[in-house]
TIVEX-296357 format. One line per field, with one value per atom (N, C-alpha, C): residue in one letter; x, y, z. Coordinates in Angstrom, 1 decimal. Example, Ala and Ser with C-alpha at 12.3 -4.5 7.8 and 13.67 -1.06 7.14 Angstrom:
type <- (A;A;A;S;S;S)
x <- (13.2;12.3;13.2;12.8;13.7;12.9)
y <- (-5.7;-4.5;-3.3;-2.2;-1.1;0.0)
z <- (7.8;7.8;7.8;7.1;7.1;7.9)
***
This chain:
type <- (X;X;X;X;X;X;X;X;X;X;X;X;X;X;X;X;X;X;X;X;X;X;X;X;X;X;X;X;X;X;X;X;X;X;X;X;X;X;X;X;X;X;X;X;X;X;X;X;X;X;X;X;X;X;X;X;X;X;X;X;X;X;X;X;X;X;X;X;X;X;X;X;X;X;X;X;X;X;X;X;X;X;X;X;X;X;X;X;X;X;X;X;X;X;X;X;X;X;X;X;X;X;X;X;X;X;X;X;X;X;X;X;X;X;X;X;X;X;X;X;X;X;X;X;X;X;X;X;X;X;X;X;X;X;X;X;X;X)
x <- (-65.4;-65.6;-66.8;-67.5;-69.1;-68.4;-69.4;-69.0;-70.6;-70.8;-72.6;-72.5;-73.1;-73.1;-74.4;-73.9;-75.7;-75.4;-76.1;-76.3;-75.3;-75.1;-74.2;-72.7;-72.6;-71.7;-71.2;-70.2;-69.7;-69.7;-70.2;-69.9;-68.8;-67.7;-66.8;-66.9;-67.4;-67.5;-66.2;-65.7;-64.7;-63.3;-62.5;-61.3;-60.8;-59.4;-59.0;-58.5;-57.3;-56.3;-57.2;-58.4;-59.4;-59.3;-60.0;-60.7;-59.8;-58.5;-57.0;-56.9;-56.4;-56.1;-57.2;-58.7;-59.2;-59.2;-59.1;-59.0;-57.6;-56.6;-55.4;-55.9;-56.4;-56.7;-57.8;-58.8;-59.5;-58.5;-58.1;-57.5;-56.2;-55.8;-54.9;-56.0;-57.5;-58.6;-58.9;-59.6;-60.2;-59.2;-59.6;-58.9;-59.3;-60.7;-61.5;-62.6;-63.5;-64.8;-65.7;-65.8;-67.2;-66.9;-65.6;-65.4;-65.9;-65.4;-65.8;-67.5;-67.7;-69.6;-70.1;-70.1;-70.4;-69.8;-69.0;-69.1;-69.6;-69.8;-70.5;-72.4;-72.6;-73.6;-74.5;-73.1;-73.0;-73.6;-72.6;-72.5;-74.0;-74.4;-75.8;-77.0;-77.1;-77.6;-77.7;-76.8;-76.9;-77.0)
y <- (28.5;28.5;27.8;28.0;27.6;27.1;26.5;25.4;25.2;26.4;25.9;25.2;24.2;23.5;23.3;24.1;24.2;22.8;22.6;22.3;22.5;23.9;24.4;25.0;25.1;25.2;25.5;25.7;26.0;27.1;27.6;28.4;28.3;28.9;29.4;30.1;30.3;31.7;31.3;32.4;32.4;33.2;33.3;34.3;33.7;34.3;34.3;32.9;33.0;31.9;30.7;31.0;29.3;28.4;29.6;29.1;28.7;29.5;29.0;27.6;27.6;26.2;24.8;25.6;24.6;24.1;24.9;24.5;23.8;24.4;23.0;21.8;21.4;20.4;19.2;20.0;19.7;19.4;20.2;20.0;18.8;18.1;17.2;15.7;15.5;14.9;14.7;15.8;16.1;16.8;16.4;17.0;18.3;18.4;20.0;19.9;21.3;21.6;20.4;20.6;19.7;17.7;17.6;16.3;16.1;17.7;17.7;17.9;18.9;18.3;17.4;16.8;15.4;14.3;14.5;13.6;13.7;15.4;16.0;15.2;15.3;15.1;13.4;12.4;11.5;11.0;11.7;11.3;12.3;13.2;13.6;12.1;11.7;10.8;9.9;9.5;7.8;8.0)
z <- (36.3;34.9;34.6;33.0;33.3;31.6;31.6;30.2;29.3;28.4;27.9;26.9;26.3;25.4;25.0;22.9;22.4;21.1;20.1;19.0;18.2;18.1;17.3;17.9;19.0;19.4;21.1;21.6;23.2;23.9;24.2;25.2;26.2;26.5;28.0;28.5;29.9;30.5;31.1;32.0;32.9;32.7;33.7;33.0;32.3;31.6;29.9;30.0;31.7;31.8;32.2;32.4;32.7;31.6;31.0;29.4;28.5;28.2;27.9;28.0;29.3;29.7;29.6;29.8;29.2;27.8;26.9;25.2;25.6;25.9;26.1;26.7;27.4;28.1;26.8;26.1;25.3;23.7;23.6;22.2;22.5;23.3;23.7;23.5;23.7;23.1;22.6;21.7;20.2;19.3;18.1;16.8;16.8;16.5;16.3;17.3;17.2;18.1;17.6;16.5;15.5;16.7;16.9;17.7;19.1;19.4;21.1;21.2;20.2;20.4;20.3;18.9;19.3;20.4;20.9;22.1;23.2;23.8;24.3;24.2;23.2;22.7;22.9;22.4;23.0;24.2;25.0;26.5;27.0;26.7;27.1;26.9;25.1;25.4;26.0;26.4;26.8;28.3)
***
């Protein structure tokens, strides 16, 4: 599974049940997308 990460938003490639289970695994972390980017974002800078 490939994971793109823009400005505005995520990209998932991968099959259905990857990508599935990844937003489970994510949404048990973050509240919403707008959280998971900026952390994303975060962790790029530093």
């Amino acid at each position: 599974m490939k994971l793109y990460v823009h400005k505005k938003g995520i990209i998932l490639v991968g099959k259905a049940w990857e990508i599935r289970e990844k937003l489970k695994e994510y949404q048990q972390h973050y509240d919403g997308l707008q959280d998971w980017i900026q952390s994303i974002h975060k962790e790029k800078s530093s």
